[in-house]
N, CA, C and O atoms as a DFTB+ gen file, in Angstrom:
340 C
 N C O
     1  1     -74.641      29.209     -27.718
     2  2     -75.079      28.455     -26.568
     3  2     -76.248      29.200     -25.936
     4  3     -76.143      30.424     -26.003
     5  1     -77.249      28.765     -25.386
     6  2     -78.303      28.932     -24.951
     7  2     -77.641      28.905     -23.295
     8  3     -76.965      28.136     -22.612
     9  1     -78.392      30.439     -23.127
    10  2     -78.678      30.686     -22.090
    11  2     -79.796      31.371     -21.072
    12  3     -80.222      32.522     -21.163
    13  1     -80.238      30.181     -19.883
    14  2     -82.090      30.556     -19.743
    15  2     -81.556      31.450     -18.523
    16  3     -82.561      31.618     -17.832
    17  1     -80.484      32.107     -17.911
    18  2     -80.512      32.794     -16.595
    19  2     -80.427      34.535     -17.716
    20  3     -80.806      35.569     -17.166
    21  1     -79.949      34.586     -19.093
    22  2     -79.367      35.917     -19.813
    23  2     -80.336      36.743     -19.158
    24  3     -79.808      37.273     -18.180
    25  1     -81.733      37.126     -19.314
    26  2     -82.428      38.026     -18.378
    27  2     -82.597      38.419     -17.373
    28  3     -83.322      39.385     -17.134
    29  1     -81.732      37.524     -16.219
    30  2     -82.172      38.161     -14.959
    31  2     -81.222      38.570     -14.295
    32  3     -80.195      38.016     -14.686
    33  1     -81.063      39.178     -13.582
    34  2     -80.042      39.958     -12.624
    35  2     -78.984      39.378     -11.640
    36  3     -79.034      38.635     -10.660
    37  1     -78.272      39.855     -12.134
    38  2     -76.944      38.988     -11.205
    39  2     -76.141      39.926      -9.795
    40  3     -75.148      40.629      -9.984
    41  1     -76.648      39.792      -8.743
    42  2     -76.247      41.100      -7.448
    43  2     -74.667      39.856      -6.855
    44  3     -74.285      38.811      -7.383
    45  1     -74.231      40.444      -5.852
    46  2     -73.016      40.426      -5.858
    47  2     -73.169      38.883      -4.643
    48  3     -72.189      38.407      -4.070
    49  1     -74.381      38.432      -4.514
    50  2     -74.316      37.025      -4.053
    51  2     -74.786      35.822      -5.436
    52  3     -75.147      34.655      -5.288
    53  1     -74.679      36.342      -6.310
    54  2     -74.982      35.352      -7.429
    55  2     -73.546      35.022      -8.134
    56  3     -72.473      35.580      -7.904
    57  1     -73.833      33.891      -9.118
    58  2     -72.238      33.406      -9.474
    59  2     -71.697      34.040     -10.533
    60  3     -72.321      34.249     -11.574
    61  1     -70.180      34.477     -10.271
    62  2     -69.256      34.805     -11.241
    63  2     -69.956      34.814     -13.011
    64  3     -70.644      33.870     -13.400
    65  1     -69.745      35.601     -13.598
    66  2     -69.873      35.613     -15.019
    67  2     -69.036      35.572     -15.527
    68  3     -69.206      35.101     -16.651
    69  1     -67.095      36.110     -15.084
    70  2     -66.248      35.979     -15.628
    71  2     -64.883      36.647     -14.586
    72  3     -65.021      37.095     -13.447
    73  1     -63.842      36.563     -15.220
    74  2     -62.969      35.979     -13.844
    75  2     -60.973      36.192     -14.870
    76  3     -60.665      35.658     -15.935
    77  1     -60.428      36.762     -14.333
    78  2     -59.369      36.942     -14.526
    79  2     -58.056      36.759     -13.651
    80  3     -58.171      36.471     -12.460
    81  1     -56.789      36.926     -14.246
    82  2     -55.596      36.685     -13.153
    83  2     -55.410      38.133     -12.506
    84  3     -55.567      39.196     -13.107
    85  1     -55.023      37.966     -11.084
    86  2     -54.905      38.821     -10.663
    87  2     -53.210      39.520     -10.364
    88  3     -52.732      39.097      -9.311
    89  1     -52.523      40.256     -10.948
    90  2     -51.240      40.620     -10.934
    91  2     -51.090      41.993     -10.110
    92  3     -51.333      43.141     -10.481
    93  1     -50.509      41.413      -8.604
    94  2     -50.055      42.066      -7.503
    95  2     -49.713      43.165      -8.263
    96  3     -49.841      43.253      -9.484
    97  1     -49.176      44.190      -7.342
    98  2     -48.920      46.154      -7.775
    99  2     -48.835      46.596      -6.489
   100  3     -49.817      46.340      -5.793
   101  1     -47.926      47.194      -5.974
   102  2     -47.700      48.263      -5.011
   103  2     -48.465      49.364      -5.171
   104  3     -49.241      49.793      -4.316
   105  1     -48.242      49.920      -6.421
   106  2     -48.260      51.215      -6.807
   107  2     -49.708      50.979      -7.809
   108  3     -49.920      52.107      -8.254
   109  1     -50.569      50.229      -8.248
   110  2     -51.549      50.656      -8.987
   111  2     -52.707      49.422      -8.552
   112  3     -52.512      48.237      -8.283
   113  1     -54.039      50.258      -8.605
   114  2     -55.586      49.459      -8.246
   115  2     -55.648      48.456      -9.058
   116  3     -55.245      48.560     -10.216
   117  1     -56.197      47.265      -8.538
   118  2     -57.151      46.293      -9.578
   119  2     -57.724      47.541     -11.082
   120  3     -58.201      48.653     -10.857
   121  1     -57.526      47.024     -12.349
   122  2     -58.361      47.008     -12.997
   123  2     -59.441      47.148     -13.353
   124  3     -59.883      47.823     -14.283
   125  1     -60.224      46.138     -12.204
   126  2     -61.421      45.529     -12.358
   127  2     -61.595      45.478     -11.129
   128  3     -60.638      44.882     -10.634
   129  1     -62.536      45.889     -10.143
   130  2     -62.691      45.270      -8.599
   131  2     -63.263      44.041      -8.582
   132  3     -64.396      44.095      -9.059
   133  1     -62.890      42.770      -8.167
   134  2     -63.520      41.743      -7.948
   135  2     -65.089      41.657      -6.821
   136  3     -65.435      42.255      -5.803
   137  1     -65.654      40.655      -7.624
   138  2     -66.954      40.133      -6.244
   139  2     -66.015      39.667      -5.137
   140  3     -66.032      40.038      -3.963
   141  1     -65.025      38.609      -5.830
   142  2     -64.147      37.463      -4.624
   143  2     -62.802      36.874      -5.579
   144  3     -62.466      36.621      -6.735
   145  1     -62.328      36.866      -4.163
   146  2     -60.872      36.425      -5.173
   147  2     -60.857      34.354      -4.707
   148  3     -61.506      33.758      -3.848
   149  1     -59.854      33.835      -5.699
   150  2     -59.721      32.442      -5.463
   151  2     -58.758      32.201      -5.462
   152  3     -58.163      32.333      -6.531
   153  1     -58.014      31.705      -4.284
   154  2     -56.554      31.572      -4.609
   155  2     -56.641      29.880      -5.217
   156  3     -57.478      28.988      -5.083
   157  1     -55.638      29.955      -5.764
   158  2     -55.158      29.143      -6.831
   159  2     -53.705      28.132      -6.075
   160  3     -53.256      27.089      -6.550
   161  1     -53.165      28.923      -4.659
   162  2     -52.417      28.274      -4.304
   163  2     -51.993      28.941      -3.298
   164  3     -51.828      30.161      -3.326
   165  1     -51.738      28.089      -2.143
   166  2     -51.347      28.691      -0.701
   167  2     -50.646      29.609      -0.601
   168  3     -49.620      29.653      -1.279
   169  1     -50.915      30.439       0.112
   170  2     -50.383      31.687       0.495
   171  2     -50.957      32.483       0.993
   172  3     -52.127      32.360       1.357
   173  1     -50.020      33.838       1.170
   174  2     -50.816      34.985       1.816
   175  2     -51.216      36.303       0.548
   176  3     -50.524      36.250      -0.469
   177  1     -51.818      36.936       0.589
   178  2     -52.372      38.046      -0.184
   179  2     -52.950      39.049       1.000
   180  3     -53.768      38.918       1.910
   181  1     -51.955      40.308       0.432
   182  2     -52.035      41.897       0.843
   183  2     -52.736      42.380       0.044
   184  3     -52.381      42.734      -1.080
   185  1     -54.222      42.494       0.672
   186  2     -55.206      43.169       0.232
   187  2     -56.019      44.738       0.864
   188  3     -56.704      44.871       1.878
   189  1     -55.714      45.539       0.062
   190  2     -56.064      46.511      -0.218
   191  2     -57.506      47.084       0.028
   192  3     -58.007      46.910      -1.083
   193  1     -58.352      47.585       0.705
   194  2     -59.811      47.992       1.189
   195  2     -60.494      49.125       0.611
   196  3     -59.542      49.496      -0.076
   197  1     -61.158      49.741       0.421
   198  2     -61.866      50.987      -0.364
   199  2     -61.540      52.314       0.243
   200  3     -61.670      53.454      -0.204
   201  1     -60.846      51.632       1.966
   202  2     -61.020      52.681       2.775
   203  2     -59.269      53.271       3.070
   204  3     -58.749      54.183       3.712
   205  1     -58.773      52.088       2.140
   206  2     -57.219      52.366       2.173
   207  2     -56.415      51.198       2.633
   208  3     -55.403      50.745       2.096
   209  1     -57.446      50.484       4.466
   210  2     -56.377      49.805       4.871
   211  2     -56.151      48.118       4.699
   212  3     -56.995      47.221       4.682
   213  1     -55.106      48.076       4.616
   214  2     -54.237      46.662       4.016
   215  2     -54.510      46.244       5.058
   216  3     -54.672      46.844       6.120
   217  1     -54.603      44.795       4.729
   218  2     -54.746      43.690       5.690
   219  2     -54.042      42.095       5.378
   220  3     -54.586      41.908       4.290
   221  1     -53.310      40.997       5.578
   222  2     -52.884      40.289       5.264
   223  2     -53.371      39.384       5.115
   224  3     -52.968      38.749       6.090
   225  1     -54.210      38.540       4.418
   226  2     -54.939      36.887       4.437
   227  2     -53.636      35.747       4.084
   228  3     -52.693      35.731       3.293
   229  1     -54.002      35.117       4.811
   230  2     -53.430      33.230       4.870
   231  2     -54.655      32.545       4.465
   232  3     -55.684      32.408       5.127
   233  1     -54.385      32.111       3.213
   234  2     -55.435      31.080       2.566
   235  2     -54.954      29.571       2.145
   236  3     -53.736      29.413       2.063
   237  1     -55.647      28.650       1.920
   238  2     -54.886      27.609       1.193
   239  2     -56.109      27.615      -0.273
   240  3     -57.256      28.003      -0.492
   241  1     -55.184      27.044      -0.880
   242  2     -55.289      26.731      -2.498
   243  2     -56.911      26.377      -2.576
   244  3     -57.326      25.474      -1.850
   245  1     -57.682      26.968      -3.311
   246  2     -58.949      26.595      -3.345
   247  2     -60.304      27.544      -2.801
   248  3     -61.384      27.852      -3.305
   249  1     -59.579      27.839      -1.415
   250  2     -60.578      29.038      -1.149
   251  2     -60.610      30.235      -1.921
   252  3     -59.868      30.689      -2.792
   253  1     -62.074      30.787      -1.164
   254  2     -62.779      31.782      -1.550
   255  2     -62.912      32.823      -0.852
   256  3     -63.709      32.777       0.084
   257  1     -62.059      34.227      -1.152
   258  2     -62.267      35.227      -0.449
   259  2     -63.280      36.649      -1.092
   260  3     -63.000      37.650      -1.752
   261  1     -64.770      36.002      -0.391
   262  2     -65.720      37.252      -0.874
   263  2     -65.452      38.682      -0.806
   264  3     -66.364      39.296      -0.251
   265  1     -64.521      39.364      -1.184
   266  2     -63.603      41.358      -1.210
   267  2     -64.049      41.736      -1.769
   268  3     -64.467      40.938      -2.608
   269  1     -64.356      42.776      -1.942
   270  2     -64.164      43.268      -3.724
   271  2     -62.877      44.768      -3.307
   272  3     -63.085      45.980      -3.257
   273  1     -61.698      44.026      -3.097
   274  2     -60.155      44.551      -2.678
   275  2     -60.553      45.876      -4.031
   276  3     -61.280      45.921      -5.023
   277  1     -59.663      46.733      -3.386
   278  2     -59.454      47.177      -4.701
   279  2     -57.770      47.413      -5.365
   280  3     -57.314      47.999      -6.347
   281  1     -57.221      46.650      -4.290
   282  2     -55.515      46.509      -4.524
   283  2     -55.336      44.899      -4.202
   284  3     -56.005      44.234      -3.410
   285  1     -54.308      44.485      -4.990
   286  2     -53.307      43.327      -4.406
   287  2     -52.166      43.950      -4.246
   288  3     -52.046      44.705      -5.212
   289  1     -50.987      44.071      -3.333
   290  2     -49.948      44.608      -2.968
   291  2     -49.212      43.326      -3.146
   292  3     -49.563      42.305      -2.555
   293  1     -47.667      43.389      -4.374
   294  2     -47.076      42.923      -4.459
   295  2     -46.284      42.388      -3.289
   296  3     -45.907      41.216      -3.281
   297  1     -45.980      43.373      -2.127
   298  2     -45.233      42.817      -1.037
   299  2     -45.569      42.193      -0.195
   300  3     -45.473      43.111       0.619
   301  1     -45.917      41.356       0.411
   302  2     -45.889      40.273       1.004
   303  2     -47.244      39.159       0.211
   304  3     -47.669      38.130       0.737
   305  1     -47.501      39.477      -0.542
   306  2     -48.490      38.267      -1.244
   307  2     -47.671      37.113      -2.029
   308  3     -46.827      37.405      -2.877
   309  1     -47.985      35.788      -1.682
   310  2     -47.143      34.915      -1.994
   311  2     -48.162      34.347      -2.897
   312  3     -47.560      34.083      -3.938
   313  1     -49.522      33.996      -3.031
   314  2     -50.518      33.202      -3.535
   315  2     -50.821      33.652      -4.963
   316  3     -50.979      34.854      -5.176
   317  1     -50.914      32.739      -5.980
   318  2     -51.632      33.409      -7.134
   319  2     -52.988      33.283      -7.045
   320  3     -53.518      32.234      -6.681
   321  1     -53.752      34.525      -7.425
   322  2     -55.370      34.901      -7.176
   323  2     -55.588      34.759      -8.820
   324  3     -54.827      34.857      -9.783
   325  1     -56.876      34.506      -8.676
   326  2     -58.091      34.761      -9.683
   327  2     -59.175      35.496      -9.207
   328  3     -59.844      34.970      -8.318
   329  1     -59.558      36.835      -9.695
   330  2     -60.421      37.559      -9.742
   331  2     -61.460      36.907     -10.236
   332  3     -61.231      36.040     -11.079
   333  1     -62.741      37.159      -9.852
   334  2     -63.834      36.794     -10.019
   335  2     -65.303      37.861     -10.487
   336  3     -65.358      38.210      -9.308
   337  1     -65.960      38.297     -10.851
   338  2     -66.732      39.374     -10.966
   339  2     -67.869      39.016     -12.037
   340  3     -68.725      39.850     -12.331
């Protein structure tokens, strides 16, 4: 497949190139730090900051949270996320 954007630079306000599930952890970092997460379905997500501190989001299904978290905390996150990056 042809692609006319392959040369140019993608900074962290340009769109996703690729995008995974995101599986909550108490105890261990994202993988991968996301640009933004998408929840996939209402709920809340305990997200994790660079600087340590957790914070709780209430989203509904569809939005877009621009983070780049570097934790999902299994305990109190009810929503399934998709990582984005």
């Amino acid at each position: 497949m042809s692609d006319p954007f392959a040369g140019a630079a993608s900074g962290l306000s340009g769109p996703a190139t690729r995008h995974f599930a995101i599986s909550p952890s108490d105890s261990a970092d994202l993988a991968i730090r996301p640009r933004a997460l998408l929840f996939q379905t209402d709920g809340n997500a305990v997200l994790r900051d660079e600087s340590g501190t957790d914070i709780t989001y209430g989203r509904y299904a569809g939005d877009v949270l621009p983070i780049r978290a570097v934790r999902v905390l299994a305990t109190g996150t009810t929503a399934t996320l998709i990582g984005w990056i």
